[in-house]
mmCIF file of the C-alpha atoms, coordinates in Angstrom:
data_MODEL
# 
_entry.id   MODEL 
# 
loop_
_atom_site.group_PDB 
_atom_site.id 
_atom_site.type_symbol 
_atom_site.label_atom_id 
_atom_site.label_alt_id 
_atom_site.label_comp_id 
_atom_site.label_asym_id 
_atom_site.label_entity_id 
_atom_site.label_seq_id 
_atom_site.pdbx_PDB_ins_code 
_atom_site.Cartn_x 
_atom_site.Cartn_y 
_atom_site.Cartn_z 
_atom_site.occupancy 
_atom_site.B_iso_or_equiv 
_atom_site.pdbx_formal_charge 
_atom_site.auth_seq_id 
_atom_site.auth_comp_id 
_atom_site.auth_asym_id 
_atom_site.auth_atom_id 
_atom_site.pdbx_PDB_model_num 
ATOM 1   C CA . UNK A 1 1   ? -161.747 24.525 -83.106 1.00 0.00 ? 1   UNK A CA 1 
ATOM 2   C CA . UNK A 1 2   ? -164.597 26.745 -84.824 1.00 0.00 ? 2   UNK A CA 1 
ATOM 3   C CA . UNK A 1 3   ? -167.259 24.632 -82.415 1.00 0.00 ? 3   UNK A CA 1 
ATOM 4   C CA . UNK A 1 4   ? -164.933 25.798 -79.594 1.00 0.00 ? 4   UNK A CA 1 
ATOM 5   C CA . UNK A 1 5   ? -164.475 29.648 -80.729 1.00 0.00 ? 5   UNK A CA 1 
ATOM 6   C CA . UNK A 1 6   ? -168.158 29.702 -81.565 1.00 0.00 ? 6   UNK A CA 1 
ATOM 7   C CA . UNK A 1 7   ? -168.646 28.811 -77.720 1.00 0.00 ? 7   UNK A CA 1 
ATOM 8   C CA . UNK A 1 8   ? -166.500 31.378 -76.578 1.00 0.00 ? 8   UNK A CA 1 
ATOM 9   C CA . UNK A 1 9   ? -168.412 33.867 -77.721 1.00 0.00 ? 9   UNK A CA 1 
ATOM 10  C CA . UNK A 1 10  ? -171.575 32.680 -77.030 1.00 0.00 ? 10  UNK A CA 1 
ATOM 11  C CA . UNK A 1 11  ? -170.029 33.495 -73.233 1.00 0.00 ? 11  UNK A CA 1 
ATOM 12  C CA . UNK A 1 12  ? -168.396 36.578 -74.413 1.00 0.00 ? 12  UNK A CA 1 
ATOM 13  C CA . UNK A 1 13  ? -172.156 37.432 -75.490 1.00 0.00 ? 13  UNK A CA 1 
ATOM 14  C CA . UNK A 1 14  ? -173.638 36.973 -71.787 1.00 0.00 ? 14  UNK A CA 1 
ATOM 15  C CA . UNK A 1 15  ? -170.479 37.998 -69.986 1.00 0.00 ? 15  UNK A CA 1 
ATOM 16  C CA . UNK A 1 16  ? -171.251 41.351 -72.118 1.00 0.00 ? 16  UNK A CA 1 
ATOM 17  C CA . UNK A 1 17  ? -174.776 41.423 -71.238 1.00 0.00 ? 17  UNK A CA 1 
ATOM 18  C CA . UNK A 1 18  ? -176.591 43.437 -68.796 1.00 0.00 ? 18  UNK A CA 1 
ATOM 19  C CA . UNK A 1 19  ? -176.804 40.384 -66.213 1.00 0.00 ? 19  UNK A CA 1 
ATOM 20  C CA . UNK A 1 20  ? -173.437 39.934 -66.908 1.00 0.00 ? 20  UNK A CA 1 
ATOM 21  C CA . UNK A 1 21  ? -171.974 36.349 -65.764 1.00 0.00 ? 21  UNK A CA 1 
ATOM 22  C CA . UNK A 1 22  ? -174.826 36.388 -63.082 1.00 0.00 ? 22  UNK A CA 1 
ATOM 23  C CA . UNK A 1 23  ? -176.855 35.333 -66.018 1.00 0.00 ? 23  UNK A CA 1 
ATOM 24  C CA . UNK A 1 24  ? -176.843 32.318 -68.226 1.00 0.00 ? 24  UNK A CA 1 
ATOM 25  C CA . UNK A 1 25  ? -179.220 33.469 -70.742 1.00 0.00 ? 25  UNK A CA 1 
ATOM 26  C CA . UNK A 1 26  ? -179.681 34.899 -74.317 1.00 0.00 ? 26  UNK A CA 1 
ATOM 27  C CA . UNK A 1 27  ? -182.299 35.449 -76.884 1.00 0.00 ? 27  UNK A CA 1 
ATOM 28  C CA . UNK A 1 28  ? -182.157 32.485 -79.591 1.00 0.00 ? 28  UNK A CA 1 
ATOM 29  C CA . UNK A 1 29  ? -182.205 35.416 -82.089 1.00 0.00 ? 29  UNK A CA 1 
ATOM 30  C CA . UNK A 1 30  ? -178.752 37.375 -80.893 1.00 0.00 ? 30  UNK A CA 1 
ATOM 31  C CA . UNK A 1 31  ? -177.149 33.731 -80.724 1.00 0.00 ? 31  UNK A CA 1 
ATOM 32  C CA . UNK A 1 32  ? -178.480 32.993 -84.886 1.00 0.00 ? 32  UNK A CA 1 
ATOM 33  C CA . UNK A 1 33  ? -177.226 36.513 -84.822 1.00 0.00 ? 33  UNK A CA 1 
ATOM 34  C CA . UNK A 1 34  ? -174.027 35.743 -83.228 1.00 0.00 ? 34  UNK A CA 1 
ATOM 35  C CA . UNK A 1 35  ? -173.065 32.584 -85.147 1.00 0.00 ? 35  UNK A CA 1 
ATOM 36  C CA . UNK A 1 36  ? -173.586 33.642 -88.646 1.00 0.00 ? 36  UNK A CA 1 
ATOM 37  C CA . UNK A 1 37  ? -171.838 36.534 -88.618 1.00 0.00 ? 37  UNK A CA 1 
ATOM 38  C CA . UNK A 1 38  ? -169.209 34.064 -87.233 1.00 0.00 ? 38  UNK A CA 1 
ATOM 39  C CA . UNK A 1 39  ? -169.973 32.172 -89.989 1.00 0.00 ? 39  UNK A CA 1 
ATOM 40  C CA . UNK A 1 40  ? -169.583 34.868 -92.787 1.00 0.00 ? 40  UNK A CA 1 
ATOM 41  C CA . UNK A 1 41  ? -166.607 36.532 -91.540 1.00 0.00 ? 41  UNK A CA 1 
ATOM 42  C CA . UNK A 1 42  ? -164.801 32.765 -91.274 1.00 0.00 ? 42  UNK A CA 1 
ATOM 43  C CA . UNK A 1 43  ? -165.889 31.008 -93.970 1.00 0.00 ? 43  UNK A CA 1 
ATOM 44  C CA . UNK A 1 44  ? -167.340 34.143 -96.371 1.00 0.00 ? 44  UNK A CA 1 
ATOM 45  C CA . UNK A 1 45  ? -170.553 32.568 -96.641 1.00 0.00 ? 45  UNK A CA 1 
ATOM 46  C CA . UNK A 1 46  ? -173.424 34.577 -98.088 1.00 0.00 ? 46  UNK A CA 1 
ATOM 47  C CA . UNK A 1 47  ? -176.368 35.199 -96.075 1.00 0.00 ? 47  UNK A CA 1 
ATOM 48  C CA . UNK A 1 48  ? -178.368 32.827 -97.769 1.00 0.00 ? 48  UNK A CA 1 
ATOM 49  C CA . UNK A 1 49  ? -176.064 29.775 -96.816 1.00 0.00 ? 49  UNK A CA 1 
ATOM 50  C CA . UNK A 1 50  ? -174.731 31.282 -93.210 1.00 0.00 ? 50  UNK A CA 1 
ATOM 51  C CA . UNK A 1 51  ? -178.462 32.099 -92.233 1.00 0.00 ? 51  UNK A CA 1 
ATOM 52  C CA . UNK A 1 52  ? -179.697 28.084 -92.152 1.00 0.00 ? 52  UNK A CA 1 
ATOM 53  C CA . UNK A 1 53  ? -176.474 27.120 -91.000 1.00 0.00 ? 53  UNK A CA 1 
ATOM 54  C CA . UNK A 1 54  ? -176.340 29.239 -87.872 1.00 0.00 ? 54  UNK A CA 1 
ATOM 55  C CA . UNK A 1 55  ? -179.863 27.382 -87.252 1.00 0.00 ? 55  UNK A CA 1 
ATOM 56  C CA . UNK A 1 56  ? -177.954 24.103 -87.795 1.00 0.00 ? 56  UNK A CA 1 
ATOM 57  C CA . UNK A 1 57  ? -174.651 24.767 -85.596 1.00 0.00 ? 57  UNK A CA 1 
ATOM 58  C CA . UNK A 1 58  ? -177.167 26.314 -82.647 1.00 0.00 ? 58  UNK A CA 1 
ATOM 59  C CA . UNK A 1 59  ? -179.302 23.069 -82.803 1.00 0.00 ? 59  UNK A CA 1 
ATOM 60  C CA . UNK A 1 60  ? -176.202 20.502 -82.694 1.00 0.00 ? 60  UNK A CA 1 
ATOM 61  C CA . UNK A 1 61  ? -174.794 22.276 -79.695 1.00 0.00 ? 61  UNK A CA 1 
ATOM 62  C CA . UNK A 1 62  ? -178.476 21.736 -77.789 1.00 0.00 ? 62  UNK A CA 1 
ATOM 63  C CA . UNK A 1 63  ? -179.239 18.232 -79.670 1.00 0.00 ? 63  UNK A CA 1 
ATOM 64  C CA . UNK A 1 64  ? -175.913 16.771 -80.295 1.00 0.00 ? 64  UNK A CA 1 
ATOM 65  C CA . UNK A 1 65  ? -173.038 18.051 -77.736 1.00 0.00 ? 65  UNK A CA 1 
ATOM 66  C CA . UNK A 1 66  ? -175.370 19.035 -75.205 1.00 0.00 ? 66  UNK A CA 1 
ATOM 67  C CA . UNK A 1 67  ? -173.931 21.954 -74.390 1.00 0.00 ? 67  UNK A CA 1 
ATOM 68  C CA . UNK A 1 68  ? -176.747 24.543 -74.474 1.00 0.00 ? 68  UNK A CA 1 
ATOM 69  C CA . UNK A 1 69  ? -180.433 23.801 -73.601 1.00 0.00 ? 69  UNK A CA 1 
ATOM 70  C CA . UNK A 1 70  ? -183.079 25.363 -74.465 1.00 0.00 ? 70  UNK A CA 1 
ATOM 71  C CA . UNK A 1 71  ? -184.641 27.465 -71.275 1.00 0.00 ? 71  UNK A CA 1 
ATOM 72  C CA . UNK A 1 72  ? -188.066 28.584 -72.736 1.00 0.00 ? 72  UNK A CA 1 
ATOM 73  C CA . UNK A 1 73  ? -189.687 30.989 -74.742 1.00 0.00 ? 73  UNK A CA 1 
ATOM 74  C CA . UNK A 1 74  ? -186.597 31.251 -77.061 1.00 0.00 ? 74  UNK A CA 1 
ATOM 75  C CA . UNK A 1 75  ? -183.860 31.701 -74.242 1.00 0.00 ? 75  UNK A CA 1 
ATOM 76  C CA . UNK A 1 76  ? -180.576 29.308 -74.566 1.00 0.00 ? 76  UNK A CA 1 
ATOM 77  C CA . UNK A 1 77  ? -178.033 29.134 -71.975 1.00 0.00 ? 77  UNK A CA 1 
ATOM 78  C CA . UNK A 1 78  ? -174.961 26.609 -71.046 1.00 0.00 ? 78  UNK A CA 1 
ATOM 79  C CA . UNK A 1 79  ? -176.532 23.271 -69.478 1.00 0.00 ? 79  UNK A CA 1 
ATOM 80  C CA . UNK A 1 80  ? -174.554 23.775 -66.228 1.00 0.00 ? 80  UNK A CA 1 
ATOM 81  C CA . UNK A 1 81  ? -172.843 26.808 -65.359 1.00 0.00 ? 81  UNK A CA 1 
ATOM 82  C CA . UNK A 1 82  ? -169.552 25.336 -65.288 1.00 0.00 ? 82  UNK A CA 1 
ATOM 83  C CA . UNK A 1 83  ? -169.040 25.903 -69.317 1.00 0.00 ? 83  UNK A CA 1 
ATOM 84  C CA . UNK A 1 84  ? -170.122 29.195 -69.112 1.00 0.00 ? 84  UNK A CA 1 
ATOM 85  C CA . UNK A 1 85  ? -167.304 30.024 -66.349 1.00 0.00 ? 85  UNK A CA 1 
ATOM 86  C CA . UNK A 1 86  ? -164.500 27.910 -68.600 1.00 0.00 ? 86  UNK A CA 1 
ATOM 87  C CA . UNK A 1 87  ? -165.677 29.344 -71.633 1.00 0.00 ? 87  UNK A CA 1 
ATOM 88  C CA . UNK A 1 88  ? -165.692 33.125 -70.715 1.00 0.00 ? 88  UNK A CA 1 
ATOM 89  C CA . UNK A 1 89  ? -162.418 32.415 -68.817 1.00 0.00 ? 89  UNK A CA 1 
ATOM 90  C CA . UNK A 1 90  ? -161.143 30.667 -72.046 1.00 0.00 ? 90  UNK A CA 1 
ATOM 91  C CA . UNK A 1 91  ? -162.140 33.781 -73.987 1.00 0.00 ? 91  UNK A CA 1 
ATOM 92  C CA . UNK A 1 92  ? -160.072 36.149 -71.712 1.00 0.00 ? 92  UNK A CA 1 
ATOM 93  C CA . UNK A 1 93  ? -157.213 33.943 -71.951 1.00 0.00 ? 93  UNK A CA 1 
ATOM 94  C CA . UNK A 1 94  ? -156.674 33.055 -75.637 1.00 0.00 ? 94  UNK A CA 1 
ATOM 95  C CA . UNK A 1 95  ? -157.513 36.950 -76.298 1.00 0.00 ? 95  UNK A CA 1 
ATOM 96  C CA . UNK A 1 96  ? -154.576 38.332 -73.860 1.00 0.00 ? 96  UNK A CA 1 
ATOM 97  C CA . UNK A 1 97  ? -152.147 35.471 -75.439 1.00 0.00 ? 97  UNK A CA 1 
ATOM 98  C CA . UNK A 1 98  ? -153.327 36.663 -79.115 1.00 0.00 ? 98  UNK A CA 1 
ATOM 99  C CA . UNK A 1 99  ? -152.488 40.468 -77.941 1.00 0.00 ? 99  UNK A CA 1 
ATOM 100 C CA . UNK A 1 100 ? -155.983 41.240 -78.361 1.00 0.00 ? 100 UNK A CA 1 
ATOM 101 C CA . UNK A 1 101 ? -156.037 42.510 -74.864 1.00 0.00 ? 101 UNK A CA 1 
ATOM 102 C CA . UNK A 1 102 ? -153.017 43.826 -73.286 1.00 0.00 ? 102 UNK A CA 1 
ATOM 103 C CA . UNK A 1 103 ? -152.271 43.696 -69.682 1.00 0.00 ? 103 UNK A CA 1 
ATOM 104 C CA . UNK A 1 104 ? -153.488 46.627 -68.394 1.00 0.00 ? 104 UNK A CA 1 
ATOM 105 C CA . UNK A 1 105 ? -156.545 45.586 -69.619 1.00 0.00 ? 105 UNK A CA 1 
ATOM 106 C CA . UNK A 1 106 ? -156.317 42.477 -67.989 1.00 0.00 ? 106 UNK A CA 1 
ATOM 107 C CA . UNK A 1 107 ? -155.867 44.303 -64.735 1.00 0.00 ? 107 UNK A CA 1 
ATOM 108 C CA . UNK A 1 108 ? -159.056 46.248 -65.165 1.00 0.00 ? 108 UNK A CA 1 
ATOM 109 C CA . UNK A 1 109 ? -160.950 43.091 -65.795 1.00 0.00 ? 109 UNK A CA 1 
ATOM 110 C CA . UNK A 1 110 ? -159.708 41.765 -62.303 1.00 0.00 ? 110 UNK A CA 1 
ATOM 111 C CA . UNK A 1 111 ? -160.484 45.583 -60.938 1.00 0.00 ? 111 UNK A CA 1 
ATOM 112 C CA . UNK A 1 112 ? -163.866 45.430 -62.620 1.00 0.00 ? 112 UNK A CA 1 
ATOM 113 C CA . UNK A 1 113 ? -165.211 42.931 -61.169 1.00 0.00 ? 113 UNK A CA 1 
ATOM 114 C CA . UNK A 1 114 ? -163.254 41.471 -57.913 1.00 0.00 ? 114 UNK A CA 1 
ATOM 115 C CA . UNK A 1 115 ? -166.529 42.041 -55.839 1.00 0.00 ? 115 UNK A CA 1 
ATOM 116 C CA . UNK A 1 116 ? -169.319 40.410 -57.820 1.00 0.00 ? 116 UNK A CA 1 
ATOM 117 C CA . UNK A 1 117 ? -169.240 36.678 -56.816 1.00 0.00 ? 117 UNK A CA 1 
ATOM 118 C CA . UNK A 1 118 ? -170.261 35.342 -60.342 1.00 0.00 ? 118 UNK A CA 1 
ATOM 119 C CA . UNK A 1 119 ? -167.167 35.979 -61.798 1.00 0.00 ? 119 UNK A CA 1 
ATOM 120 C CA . UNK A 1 120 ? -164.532 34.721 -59.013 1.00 0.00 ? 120 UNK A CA 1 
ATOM 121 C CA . UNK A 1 121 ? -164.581 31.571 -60.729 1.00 0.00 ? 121 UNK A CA 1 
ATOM 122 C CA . UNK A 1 122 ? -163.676 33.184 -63.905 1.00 0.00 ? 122 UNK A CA 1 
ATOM 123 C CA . UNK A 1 123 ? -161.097 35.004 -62.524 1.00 0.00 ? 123 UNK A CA 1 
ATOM 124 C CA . UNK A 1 124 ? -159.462 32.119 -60.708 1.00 0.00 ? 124 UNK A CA 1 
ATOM 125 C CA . UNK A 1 125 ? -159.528 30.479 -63.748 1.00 0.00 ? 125 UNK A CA 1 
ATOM 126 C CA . UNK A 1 126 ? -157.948 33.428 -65.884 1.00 0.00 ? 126 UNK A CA 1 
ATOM 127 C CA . UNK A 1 127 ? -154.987 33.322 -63.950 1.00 0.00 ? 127 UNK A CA 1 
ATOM 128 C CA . UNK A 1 128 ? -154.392 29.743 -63.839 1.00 0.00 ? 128 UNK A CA 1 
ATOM 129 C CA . UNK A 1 129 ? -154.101 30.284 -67.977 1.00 0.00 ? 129 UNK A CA 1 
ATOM 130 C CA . UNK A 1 130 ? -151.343 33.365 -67.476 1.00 0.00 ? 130 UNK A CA 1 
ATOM 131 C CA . UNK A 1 131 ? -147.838 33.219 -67.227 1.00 0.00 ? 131 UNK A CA 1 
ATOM 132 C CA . UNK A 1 132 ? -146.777 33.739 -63.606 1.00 0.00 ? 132 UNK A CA 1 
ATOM 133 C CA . UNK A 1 133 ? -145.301 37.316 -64.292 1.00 0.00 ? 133 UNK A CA 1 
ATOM 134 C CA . UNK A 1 134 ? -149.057 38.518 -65.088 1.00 0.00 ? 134 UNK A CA 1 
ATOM 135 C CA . UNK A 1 135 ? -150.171 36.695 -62.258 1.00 0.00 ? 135 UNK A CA 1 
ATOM 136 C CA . UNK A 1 136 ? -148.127 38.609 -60.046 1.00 0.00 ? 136 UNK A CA 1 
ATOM 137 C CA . UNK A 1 137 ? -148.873 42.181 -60.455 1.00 0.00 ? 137 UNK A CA 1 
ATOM 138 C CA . UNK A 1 138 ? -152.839 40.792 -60.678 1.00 0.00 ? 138 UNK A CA 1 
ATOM 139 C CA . UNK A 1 139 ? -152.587 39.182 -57.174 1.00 0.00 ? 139 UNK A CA 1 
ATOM 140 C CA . UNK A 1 140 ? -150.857 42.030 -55.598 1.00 0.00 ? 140 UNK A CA 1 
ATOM 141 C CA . UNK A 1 141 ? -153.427 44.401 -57.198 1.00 0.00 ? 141 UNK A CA 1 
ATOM 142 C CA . UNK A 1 142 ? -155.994 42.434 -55.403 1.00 0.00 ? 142 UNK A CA 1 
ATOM 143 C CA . UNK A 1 143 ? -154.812 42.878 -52.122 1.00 0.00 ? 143 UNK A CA 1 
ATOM 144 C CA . UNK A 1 144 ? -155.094 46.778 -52.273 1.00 0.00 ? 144 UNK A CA 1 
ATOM 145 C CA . UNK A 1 145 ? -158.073 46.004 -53.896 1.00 0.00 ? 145 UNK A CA 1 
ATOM 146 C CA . UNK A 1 146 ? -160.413 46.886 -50.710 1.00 0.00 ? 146 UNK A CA 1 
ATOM 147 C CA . UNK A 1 147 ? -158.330 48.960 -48.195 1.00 0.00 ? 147 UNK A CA 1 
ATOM 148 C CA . UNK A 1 148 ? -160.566 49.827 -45.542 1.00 0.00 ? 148 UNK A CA 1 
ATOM 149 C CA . UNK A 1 149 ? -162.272 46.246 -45.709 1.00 0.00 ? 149 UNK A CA 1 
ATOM 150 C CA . UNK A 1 150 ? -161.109 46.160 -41.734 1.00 0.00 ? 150 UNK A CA 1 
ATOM 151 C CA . UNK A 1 151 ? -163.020 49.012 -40.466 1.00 0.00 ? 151 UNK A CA 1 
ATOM 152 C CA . UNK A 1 152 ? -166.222 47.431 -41.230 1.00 0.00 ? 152 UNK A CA 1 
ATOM 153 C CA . UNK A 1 153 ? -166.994 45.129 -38.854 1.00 0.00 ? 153 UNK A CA 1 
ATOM 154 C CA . UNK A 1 154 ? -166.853 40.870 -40.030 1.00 0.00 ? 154 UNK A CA 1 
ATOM 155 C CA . UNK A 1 155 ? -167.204 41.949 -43.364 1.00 0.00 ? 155 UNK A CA 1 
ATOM 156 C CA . UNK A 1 156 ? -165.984 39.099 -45.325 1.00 0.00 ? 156 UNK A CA 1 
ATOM 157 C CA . UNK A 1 157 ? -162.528 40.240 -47.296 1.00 0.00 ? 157 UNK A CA 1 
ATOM 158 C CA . UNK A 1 158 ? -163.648 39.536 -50.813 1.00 0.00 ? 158 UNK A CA 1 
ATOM 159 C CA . UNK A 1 159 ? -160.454 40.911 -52.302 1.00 0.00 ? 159 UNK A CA 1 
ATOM 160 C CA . UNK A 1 160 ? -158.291 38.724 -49.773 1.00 0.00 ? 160 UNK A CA 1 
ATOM 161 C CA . UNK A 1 161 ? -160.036 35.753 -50.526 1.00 0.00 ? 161 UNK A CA 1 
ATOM 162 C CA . UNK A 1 162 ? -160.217 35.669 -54.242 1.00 0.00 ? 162 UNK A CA 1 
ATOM 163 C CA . UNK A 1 163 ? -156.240 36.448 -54.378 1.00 0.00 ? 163 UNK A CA 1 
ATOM 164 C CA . UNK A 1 164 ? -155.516 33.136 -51.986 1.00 0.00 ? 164 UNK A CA 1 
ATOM 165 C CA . UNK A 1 165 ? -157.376 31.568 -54.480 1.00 0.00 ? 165 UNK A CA 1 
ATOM 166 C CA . UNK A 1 166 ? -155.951 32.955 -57.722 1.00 0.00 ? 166 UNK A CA 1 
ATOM 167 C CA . UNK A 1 167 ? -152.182 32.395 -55.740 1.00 0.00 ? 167 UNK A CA 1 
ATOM 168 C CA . UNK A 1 168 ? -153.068 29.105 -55.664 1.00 0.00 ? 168 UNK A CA 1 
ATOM 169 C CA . UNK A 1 169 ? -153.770 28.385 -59.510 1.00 0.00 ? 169 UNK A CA 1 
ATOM 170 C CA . UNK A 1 170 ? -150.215 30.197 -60.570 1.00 0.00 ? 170 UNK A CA 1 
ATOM 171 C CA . UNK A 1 171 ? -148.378 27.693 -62.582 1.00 0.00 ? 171 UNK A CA 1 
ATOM 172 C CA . UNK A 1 172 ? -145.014 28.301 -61.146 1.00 0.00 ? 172 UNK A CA 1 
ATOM 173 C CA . UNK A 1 173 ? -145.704 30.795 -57.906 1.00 0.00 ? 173 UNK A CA 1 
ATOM 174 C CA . UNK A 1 174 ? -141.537 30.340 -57.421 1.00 0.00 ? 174 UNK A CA 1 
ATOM 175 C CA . UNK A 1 175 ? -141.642 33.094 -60.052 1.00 0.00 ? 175 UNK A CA 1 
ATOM 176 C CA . UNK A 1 176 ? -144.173 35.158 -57.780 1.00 0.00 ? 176 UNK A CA 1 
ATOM 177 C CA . UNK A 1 177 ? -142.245 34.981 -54.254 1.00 0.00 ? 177 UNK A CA 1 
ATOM 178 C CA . UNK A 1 178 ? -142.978 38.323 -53.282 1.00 0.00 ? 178 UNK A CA 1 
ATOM 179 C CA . UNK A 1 179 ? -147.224 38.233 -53.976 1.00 0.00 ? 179 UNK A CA 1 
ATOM 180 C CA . UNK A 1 180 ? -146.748 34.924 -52.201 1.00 0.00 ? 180 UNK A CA 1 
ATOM 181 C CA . UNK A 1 181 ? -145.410 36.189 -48.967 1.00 0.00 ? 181 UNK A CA 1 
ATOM 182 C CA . UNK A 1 182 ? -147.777 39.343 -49.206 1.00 0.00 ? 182 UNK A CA 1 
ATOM 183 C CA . UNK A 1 183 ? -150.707 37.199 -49.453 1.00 0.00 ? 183 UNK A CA 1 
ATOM 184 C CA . UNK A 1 184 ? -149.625 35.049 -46.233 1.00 0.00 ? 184 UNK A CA 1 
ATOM 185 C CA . UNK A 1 185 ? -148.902 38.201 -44.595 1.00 0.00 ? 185 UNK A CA 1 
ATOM 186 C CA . UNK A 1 186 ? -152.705 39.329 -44.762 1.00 0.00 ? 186 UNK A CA 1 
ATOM 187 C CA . UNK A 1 187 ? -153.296 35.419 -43.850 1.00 0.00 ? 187 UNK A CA 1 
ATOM 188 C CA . UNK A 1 188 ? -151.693 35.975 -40.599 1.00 0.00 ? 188 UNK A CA 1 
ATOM 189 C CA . UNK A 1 189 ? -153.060 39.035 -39.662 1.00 0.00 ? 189 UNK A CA 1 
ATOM 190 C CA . UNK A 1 190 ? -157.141 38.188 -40.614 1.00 0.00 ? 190 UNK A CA 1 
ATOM 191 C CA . UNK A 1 191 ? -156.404 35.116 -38.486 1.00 0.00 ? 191 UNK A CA 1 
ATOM 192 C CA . UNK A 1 192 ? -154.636 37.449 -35.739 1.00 0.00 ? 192 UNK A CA 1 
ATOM 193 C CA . UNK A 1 193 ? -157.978 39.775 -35.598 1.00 0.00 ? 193 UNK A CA 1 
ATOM 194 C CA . UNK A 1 194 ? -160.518 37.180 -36.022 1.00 0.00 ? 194 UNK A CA 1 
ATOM 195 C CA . UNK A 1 195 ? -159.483 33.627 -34.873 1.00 0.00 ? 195 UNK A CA 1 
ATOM 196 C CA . UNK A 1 196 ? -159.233 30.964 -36.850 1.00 0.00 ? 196 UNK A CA 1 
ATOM 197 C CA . UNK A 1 197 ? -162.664 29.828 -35.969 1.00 0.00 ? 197 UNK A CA 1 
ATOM 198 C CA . UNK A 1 198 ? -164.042 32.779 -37.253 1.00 0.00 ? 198 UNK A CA 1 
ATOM 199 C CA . UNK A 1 199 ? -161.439 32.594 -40.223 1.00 0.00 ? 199 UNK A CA 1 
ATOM 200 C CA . UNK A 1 200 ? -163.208 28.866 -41.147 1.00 0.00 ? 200 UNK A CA 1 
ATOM 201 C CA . UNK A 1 201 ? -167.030 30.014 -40.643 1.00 0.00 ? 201 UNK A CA 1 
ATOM 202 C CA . UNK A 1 202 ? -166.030 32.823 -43.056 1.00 0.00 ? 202 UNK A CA 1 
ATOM 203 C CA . UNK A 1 203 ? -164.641 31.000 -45.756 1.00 0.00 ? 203 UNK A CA 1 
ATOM 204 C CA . UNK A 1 204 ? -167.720 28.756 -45.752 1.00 0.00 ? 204 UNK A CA 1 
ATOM 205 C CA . UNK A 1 205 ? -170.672 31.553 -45.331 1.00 0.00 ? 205 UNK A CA 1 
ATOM 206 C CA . UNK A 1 206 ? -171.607 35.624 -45.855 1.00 0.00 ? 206 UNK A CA 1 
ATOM 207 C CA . UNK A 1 207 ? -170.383 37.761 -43.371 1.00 0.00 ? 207 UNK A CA 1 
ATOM 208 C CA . UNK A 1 208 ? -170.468 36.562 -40.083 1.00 0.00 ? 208 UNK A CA 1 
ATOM 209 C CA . UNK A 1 209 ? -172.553 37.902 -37.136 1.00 0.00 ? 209 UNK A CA 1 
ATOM 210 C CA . UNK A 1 210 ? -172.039 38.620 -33.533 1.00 0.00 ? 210 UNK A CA 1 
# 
């Protein structure tokens, strides 16, 4: 469990950081940084004893468990991006059910960042780990999202997208009728406008062009 927390905020660390989730990076020296003072706040170790064990717990998870590698010059990320995604999604998650976050805050994470395409994954995931009534007001917050998304022409409906998506991890979307009828609604009428051909080629590429 301390392995697992640790890991959560090594992707708390680069979801924080200037590249945000579009990066998979960080400094050997913030992560040391990061895991003692893990380390001294959980266990009360002094520095002298959290210090070479920070060393020790970074090294197992690159040596060992394989979940880190080491990129160059210093610079550790997640071996494949996956944990990174599960991790930082994890972290949102366990923090909301702890009441560290509330859910207005949980909103604004969805509101943050609904158009950068390195955290859909995240988000998707997110709401696959909230109870349904959260879900809700989430989904249906994505769909006003991008309101004049129709005026410019075959521009791919980000905010449309990502809530089919995050409908379709809900644990029990019974509980969620409503978003779930809103969400076909905008179905049907992107399909009505563009075709369903066009409706396939834009679900597999960037906006489509004339």
């Amino acid at each position: 469990e301390d392995k697992l927390e640790l890991r959560r905020l090594v992707a708390r660390r680069m979801q924080a950081g200037p590249a945000s989730l579009a990066g998979n990076h960080l400094p050997g020296s913030d992560l040391r940084a990061e895991f003692e003072n893990y380390l001294r706040q959980r266990f009360e170790l002094p520095a002298s004893r959290a210090a070479p064990a920070a060393r020790a717990m970074l090294e197992q998870l690159r040596e060992r468990n394989f979940i880190l590698a080491l990129f160059g010059a210093g610079v550790y990320g997640f071996v494949h991006r996956a944990f990174l995604e599960y991790l930082a999604a994890a972290d949102i998650g366990d923090r909301f059910a702890a009441h560290d976050i509330s859910a207005d805050d949980l909103s604004r994470v969805f509101g943050d960042h609904w158009a950068d395409p390195a955290w859909h994954e995240v988000l998707v995931l997110v709401t696959g780990m909230i109870p349904s009534r959260f879900a809700g007001p989430i989904i249906a917050g994505l769909l006003k999202a991008d309101p004049t998304w129709q005026m410019r022409a075959w521009t791919t409906p980000a905010h449309l997208l990502l809530a089919m998506r995050c409908l379709a991890e809900v644990r029990k979307p019974g509980e969620i009728a409503g978003q779930g009828r809103a969400v076909s609604a905008e179905l049907v009428l992107l399909l009505s406008t563009w075709g369903a051909d066009e409706f396939l080629g834009l679900t597999s590429a960037d906006p489509i062009s004339d």
